[in-house]
C-alpha positions in Angstrom: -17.9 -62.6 40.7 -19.8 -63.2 37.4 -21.6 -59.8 38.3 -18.4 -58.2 38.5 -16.8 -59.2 35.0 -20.2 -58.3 33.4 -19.9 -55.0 34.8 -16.5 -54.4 33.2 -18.2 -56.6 30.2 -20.8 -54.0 29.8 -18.4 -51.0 30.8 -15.5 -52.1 28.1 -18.4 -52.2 25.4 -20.0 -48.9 26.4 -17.8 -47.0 23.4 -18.8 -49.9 20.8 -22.6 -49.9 21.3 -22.8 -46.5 22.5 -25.6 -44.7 21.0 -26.4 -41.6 19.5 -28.7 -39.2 21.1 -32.2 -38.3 18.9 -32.4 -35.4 17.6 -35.6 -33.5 17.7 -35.9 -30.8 15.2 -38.6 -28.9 17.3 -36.5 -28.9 20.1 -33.1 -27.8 17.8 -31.9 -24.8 18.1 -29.6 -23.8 14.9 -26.5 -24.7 15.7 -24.5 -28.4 14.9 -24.8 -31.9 16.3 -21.6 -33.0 15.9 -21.9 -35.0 19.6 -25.5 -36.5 18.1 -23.6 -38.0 15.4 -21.5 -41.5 14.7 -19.3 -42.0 12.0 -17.2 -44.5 10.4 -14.3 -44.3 7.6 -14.4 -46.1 4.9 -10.5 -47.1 4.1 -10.8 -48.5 0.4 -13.8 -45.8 -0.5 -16.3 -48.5 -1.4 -18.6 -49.5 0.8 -22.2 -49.1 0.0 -24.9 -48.4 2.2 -26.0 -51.8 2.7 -22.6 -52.5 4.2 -22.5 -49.2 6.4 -25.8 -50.3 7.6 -24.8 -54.0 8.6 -21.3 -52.4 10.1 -23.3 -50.3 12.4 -25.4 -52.9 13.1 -22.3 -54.5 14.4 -21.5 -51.3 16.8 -18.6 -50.2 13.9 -19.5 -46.4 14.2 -17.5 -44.4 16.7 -19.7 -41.4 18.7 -18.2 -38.0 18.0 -17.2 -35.8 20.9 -16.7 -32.7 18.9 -19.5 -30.4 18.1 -17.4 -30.0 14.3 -16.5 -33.2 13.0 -12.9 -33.1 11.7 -12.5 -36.3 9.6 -8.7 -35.1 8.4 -6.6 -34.3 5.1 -7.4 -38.4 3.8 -8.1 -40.5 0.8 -10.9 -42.3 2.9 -14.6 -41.8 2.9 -17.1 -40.9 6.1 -19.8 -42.7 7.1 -21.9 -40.3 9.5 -24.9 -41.3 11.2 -27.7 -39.2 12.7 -31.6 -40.0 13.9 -33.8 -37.3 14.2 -37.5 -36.4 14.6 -39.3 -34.3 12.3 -41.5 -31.4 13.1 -45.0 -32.2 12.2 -46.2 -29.9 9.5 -42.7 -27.8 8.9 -40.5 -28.7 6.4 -37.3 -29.8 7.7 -33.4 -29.8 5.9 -30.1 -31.1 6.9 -27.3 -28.9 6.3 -23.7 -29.4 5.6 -22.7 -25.9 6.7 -19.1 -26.1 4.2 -18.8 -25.3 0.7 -16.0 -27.4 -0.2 -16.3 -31.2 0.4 -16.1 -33.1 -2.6 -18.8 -35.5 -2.8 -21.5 -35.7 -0.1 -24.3 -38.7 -0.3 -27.6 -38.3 2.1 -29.5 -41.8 2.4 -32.6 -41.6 3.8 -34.1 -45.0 5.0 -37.8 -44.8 4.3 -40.5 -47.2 6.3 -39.9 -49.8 3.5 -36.5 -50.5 4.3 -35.4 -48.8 1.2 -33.3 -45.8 1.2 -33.8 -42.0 -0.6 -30.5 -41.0 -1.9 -30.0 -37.5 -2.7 -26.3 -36.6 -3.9 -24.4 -33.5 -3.8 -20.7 -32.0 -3.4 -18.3 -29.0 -4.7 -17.5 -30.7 -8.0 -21.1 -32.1 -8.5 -24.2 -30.6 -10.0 -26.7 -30.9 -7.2 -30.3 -32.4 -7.6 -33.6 -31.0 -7.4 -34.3 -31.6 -3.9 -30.8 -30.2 -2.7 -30.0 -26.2 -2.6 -26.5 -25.4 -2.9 -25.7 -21.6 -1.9 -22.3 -21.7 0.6 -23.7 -25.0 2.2 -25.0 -28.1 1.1 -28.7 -28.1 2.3 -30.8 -31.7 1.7 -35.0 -31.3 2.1 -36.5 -33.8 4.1 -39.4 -35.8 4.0 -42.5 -33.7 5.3 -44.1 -36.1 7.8 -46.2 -35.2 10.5 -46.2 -38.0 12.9 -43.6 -38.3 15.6 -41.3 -41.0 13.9 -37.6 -41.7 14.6 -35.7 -41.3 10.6 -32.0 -42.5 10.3 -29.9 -40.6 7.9 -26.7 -42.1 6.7 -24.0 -39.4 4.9 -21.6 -40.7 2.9 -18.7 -37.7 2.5 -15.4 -37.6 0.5 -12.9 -34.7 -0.6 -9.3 -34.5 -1.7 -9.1 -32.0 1.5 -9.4 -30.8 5.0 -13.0 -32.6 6.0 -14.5 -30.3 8.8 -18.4 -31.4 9.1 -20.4 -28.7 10.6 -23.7 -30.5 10.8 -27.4 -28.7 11.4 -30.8 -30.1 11.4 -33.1 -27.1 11.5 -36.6 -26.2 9.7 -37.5 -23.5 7.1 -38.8 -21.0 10.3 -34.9 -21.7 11.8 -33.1 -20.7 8.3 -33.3 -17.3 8.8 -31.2 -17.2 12.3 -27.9 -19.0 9.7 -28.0 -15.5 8.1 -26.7 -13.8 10.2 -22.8 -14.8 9.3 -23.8 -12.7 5.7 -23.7 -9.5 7.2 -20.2 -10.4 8.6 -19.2 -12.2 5.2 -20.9 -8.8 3.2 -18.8 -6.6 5.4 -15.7 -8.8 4.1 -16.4 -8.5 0.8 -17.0 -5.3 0.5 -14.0 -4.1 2.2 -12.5 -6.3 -0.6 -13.9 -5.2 -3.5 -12.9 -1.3 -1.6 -9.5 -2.1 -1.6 -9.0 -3.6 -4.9 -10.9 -0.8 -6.8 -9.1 1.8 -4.9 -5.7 0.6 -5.2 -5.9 -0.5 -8.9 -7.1 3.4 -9.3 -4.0 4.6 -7.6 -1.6 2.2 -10.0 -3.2 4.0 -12.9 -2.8 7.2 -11.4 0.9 6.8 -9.6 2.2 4.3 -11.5 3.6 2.7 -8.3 3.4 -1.1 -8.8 3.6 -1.6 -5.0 0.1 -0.4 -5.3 -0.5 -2.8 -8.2 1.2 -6.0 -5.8 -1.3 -4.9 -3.3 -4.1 -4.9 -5.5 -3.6 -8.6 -6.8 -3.2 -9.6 -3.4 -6.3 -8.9 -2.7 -7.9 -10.2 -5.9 -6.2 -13.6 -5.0 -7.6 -13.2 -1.8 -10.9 -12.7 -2.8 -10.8 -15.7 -5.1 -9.2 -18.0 -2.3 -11.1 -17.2 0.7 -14.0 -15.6 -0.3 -15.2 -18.1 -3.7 -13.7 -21.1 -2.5 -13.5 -21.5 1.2 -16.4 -19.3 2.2 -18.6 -21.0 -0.8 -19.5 -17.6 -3.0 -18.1 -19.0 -6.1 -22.1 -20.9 -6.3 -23.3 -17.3 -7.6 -21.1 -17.3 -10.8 -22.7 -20.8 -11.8 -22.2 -24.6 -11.3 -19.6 -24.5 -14.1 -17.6 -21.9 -12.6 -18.1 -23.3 -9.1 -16.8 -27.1 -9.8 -13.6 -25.2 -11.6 -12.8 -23.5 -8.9 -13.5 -26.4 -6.5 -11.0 -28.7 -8.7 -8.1 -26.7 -9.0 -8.3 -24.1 -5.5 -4.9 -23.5 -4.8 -3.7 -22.1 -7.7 -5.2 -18.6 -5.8 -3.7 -19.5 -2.7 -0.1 -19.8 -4.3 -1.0 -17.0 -6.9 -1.8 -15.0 -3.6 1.5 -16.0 -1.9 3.5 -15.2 -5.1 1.9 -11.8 -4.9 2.4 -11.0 -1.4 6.1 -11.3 -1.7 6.0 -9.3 -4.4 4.3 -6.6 -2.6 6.6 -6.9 0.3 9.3 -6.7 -1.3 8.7 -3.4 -3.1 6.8 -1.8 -0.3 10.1 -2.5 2.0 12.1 -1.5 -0.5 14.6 -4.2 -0.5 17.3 -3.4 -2.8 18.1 -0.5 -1.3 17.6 -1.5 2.6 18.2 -4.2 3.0 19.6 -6.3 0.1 20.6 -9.8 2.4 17.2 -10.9 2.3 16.4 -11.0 -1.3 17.6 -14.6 -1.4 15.5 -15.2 1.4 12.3 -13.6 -0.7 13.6 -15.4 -3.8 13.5 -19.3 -1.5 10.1 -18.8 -0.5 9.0 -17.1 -3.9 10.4 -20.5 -5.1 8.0 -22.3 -2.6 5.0 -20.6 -4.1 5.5 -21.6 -7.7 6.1 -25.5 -6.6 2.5 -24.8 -4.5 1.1 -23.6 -8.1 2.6 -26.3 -9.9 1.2 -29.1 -7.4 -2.2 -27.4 -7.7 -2.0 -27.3 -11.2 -1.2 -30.6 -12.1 -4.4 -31.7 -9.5 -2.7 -33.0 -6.6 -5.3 -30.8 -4.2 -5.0 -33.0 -1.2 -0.9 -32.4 -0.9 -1.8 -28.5 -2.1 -4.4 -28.2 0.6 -1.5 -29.4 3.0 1.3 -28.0 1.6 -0.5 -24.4 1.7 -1.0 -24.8 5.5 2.3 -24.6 5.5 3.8 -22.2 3.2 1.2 -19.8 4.8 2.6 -19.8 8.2 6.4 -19.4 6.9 5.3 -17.0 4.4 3.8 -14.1 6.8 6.5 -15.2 9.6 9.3 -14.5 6.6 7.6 -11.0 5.7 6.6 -10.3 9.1 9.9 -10.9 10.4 11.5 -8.4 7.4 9.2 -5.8 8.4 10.4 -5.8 12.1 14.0 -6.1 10.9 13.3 -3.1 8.9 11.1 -1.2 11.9 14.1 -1.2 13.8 16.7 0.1 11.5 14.0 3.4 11.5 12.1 2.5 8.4 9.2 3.9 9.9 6.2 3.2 7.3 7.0 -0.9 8.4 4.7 -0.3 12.0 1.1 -1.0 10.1 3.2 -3.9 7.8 4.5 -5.7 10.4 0.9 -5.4 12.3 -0.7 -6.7 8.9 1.4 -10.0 8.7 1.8 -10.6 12.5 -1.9 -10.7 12.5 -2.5 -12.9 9.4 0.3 -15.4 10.9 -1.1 -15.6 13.9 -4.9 -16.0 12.1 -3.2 -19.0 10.0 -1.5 -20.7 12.7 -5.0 -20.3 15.2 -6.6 -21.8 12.1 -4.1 -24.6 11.0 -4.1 -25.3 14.7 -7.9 -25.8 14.6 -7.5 -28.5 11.6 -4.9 -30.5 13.2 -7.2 -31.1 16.3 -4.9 -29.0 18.9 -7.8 -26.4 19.3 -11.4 -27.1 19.1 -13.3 -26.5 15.9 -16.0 -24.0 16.3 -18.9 -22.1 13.8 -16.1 -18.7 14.4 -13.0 -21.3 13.6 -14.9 -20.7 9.7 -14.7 -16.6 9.9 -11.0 -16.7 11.3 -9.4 -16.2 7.6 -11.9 -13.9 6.5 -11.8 -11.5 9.6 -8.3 -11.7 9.9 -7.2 -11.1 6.3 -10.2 -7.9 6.6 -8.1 -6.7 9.3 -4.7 -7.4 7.7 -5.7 -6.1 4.1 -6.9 -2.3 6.2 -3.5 -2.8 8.2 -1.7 -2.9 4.6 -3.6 0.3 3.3 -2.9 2.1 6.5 0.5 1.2 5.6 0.5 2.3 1.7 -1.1 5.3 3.4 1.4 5.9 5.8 4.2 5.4 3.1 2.7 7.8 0.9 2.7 10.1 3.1 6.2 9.6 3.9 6.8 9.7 0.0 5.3 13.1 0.2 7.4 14.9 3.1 10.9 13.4 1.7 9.7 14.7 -1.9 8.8 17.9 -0.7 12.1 17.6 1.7 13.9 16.6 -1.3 12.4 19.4 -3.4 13.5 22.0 -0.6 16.8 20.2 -0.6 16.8 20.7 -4.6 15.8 24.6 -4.2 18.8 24.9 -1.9 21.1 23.3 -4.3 19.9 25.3 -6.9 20.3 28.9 -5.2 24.1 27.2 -4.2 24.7 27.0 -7.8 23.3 30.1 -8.7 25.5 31.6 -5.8 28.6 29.8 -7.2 27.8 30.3 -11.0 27.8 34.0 -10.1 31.3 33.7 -8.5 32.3 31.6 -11.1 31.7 34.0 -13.6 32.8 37.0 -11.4 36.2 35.4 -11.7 36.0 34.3 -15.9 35.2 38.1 -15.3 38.8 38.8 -13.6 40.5 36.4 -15.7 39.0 37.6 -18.9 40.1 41.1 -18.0 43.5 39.8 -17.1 43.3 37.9 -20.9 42.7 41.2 -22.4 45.4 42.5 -20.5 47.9 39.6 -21.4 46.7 40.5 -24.9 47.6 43.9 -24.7 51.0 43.2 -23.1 51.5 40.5 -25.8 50.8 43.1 -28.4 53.3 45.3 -26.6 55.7 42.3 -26.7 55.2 42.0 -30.5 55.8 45.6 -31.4 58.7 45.7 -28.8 60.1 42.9 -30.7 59.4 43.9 -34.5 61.1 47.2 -32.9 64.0 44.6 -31.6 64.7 43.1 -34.9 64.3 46.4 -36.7 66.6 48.5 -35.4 68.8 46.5 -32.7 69.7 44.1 -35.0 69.3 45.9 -38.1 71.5 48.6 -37.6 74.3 46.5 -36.5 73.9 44.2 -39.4 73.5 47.6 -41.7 77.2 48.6 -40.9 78.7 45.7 -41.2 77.0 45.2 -44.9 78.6 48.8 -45.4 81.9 47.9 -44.2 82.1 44.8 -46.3 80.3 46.9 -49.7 83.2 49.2 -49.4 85.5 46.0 -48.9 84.3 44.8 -52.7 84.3 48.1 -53.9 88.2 48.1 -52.8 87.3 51.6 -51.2 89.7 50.0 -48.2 92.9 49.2 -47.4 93.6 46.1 -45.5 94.6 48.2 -42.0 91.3 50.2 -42.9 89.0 46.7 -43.0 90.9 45.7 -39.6 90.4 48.8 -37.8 86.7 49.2 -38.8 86.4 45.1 -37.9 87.7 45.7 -34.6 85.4 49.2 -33.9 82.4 46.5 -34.9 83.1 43.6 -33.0 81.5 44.9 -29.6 78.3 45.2 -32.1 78.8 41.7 -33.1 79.2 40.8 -29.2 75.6 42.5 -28.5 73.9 40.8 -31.7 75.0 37.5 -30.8 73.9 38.1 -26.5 70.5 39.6 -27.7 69.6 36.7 -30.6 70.6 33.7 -27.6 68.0 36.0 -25.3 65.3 36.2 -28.0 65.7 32.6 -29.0 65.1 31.5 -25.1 62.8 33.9 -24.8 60.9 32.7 -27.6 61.4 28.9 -26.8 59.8 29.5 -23.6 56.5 31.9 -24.4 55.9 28.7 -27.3 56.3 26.1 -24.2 57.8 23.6 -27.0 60.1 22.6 -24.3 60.6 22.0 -20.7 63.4 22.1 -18.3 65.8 19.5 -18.8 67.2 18.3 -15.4 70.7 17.2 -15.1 73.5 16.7 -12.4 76.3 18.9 -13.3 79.2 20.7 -11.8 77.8 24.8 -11.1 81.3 25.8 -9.7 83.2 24.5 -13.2 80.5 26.0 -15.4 80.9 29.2 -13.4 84.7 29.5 -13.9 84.5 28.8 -17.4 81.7 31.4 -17.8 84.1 33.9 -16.0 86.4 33.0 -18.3 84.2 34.4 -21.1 83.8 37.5 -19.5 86.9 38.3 -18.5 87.8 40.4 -21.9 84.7 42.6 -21.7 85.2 43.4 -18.1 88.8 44.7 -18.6 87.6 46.7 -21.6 85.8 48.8 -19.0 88.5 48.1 -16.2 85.7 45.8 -13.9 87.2 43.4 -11.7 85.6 39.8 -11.8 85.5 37.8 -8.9 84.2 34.1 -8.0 84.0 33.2 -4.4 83.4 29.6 -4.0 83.6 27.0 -2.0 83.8 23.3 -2.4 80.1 23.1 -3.0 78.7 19.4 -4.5 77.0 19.2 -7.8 73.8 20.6 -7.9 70.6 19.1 -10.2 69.1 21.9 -12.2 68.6 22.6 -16.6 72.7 23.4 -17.1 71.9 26.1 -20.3 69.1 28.0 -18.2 71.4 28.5 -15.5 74.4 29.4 -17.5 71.8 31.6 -19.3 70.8 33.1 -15.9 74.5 34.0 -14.9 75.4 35.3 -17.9 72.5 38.0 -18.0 73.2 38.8 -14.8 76.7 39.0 -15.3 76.5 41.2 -18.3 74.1 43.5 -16.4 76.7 43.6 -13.9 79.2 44.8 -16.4 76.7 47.2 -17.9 75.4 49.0 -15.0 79.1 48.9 -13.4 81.1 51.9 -13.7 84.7 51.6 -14.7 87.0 50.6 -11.5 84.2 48.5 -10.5 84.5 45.1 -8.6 81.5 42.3 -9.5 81.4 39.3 -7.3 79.9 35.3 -8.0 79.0 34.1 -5.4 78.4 30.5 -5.1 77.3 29.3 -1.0 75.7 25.9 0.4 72.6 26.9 2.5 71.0 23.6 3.7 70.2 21.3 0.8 70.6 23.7 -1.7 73.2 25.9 -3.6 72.8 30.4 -3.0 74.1 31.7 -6.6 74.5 35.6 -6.2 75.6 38.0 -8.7 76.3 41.6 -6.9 77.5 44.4 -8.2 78.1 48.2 -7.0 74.6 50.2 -8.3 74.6 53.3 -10.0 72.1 56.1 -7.7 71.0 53.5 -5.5 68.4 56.6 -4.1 66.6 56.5 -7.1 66.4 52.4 -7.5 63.1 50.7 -7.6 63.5 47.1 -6.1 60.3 46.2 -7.2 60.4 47.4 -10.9 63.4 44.3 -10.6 61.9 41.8 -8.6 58.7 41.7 -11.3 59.9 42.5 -14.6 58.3 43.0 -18.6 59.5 44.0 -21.6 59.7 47.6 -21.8 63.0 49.6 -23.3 66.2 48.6 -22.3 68.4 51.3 -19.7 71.3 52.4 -21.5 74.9 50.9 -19.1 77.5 53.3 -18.3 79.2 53.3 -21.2 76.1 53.5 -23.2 75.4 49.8 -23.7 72.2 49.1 -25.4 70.2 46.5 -24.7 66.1 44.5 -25.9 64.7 44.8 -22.3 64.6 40.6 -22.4 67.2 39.5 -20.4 66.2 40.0 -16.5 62.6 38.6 -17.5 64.6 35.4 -18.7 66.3 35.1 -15.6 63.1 35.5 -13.6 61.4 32.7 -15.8 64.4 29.9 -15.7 65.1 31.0 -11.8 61.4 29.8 -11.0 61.6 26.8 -13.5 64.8 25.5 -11.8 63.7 25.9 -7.6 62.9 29.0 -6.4 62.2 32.9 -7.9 65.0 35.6 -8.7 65.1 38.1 -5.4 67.2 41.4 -5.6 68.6 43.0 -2.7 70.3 46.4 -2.0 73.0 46.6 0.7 74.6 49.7 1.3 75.5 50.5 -2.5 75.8 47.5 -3.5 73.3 45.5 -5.6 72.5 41.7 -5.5 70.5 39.3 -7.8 70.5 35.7 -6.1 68.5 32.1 -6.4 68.8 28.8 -5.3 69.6 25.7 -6.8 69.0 21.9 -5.3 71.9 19.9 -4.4 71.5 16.5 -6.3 70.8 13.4 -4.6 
């Protein structure tokens, strides 16, 4: 029984007092000894080594199962504990394979119980016996007997602690260079990119390409100088800067990714939704720059884990939506970021613990933001190129255009063509008009007005008698008749051609306006023995300009008269037809053989037709009817039955 509960005695304490295993640097090959190593953390950060020593004298220090120590995102320092046994006459070197870790302390206990303490870190200017290039490498104590030394690291950052841990000698150094020609490829892809892109700014003015090109300047600054370690080859000063405020680049490459994205999609033109959604995260990367700004680097270095992985899902995930909608340039885009999320995820995965930390886990940002950076100049490339063929589409599109408009200017001025020769024409018939009407006033209406100034000189001279005056009066009053008929024409005529006024619609009664104008023209008719008849019906009023019509019936009516021989019967028609009224004026037509319709149906100007009893006339009258006819409904028509002739048009019947 007592042999069994020391056996659990001794198995329960196995984790306490477990050892770690020696390592012997002859027998090393290069690579860590993370499970050769104990460690303890140090909650308040101020223990010294005395105290680390007693603690682990008291079986304090856990054993490490992980090849990478990964000590966390904490306030607290790291006691680590390794034993090792020199290589007789080779000089031997611990590394700290990371360039970032804040303060590192080696103690070397020596034979005397004292301990060697060389110091070293990111923000730290290292000591003689320590080399700092993108590790942290601490010379040993040559010794050439086979003795067991214990070496106690103290370690401490505001950051992500990963300890990749090598014991190796000088002959061994040369197998941890071979991650340069990896690194070398990485940076010179870089240093590609950015030269060629900033020369196509200058060159296209694009800024996509200038978005791209501080991309991968901030790049360079984040992952090449600060998590890879380069930054040692621009000077301590420059290094510790860097080291104390590093994610200033990370949010300054975040901010510039977006910007990029953006413009390379396009976004105000295809797809406008997500700007708010570029504008949130946008906002995300300035409160990153502001917390790295004001030196809070252990919540930055968190806080960028995270804004990395939502950043390339957002852009990633506007690419795709874009992909689909046929935006074809987005296949190498979406390809760039679903790589670089998937790199930041594998590698924030590693730092929480869920995958195990390897030498590669270190190369997973550089070879995946190579990869993402060539997948986002295949893209620019491939956008170019489609910038080329829908400019040159756009340019064929433009040449087409332009021969259209050529085509149609050429029409366009084959018809000013047409229509300036009908000007000229107008002109010439307006000069005809003018001369027709100077020839109107001169001798229509001046010969008239010429006899009746005789007849009323001889009146004053009292040449005549009083049944003289009357009878000459009388002789002149047809004159007087055909003065006042052409001066109501010319004035119409003239109202019209100046366009000073429209048609003035009314509602008025056509069959009483009729009658009275029958009434008017009842005298003259039975001076030439005419009959005059009106055939209407009850017809309702009708909704036209009352003094064009009445001017329209009595033209017609007086041609009627004129071109009516004596004996003669002229009929007014006035007939509903639907919704509107048929007004017809008809008369019996003198040679009806020789009549040309069309000379009546489109009339001008020209010299009047003397009647049949040698009425004389201006030529105006059946152009006025025309005019007002169209103005009120519909055009004047003529027809010819038999021998009789008939002018007719229509009115509307009012509402």
């Amino acid at each position: 029984m007592r042999y069994l509960f020391f056996c659990l005695f001794i198995f329960a304490s196995l984790p306490v007092f477990s050892i770690p295993e020696i390592v012997d640097i002859s027998r090393q090959p290069y690579e860590n000894i993370g499970k050769k190593l104990s460690y303890l953390e140090d909650v308040s950060g101020r223990l010294g080594v005395q105290e680390a020593v007693a603690l682990d004298s008291l079986g304090k220090f856990h054993s490490s199962d992980r090849d990478i120590l990964n000590l966390g995102n904490t306030k607290s320092a790291f006691w680590i504990k390794l034993r090792y046994i020199p290589e007789a006459n080779n000089r031997s070197y611990l590394i700290v394979d990371i360039p970032n870790i804040e303060q590192i302390d080696c103690f070397l206990l020596k034979e005397n119980g004292q301990f060697l303490k060389m110091h070293a870190g990111s923000l730290s200017v290292p000591e003689r016996s320590i080399k700092i290039m993108t590790n942290y490498r601490f010379l040993l104590p040559d010794n050439s007997a086979e003795q067991v030394f214990t070496v106690y690291l103290r370690v401490r950052s505001n950051n992500i602690m990963l300890m990749p841990i090598k014991l190796t000698t000088s002959d061994k150094l040369a197998m941890g260079t071979s991650k340069l020609l990896l690194e070398s490829i990485y940076i010179g892809v870089i240093f590609s990119l950015f030269l060629f892109n900033v020369f196509l700014f200058f060159s296209l003015g694009d800024k996509t390409y200038l978005y791209y090109s501080l991309y991968v300047f901030s790049l360079f600054f984040y992952v090449v100088l600060y998590l890879k370690g380069y930054s040692y080859l621009f000077g301590d000063q420059f290094r510790i800067a860097l080291n104390t405020y590093p994610h200033i680049f990370h949010s300054f490459s975040a901010i510039t990714a977006v910007l990029f994205s953006r413009k390379f999609l396009n976004l105000k033109s295809t797809a406008s939704s997500w700007i708010r959604w570029y504008n949130v995260v946008f906002a995300f990367c300035v409160v990153e720059f502001l917390i790295s700004i004001l030196g809070f680097k252990s919540l930055g270095a968190s806080y960028a884990q995270v804004l990395g992985v939502v950043n390339t899902i957002m852009l990633m995930a506007a690419g795709i939506m874009l992909w689909f909608k046929g935006y074809k340039s987005a296949k190498y885009y979406v390809g760039a970021w679903a790589l670089m999320s998937l790199t930041i995820i594998a590698f924030t995965f590693s730092l929480a613990g869920i995958f195990s930390t390897r030498d590669f886990t270190f190369n997973l940002l550089p070879i995946g933001s190579t990869v993402e950076l060539l997948l986002l100049a295949f893209a620019l490339g491939d956008r170019y190129r489609d910038l080329i063929r829908s400019e040159r589409k756009t340019k064929d599109e433009n040449l087409r255009i332009v021969r259209m408009h050529n085509e149609e200017l050429e029409r366009v001025v084959a018809e000013r063509t047409v229509q300036l020769h009908q000007s000229i024409d107008k002109l010439e018939a307006s000069n005809a008009v003018k001369n027709k009407l100077f020839s109107i006033v001169a001798h229509d209406l001046r010969s008239p007005f010429n006899s009746l100034v005789s007849i009323f000189t001889l009146n004053d001279m009292d040449m005549l008698s009083f049944d003289e005056l009357k009878q000459l009066l009388n002789a002149s009053r047809k004159n007087i008749d055909v003065i006042h008929h052409t001066l109501d024409n010319l004035l119409y005529w003239a109202r019209n051609q100046m366009d000073s006024s429209g048609s003035f619609f009314s509602v008025f009664d056509l069959n009483r306006a009729a009658d009275t104008l029958l009434h008017v023209y009842q005298p003259l008719a039975l001076n030439k023995s005419i009959v005059l008849k009106m055939e209407a019906a009850e017809i309702p009023e009708v909704y036209a300009d009352r003094n064009q019509v009445l001017l329209i019936l009595r033209n017609l009516i007086d041609n009627a008269i004129k071109f009516t021989r004596p004996g003669g019967c002229i009929r007014i028609e006035l007939k509903r037809e639907g919704n509107e009224v048929r007004v017809s004026v008809s008369n019996p037509a003198v040679d009806p053989e020789r009549l040309n319709l069309d000379t009546l149906r489109w009339p001008n100007i020209q010299a009047s037709t003397p009647g049949t009893a040698n009425e004389r006339g201006v030529g105006l009258g059946l152009q006025l009817c025309h005019e007002f006819a169209k103005a009120n409904g519909r055009k004047l028509d003529v027809r010819l039955t038999g021998e009789n002739i008939e002018f007719y048009f229509f009115l509307k019947i009012a509402d």
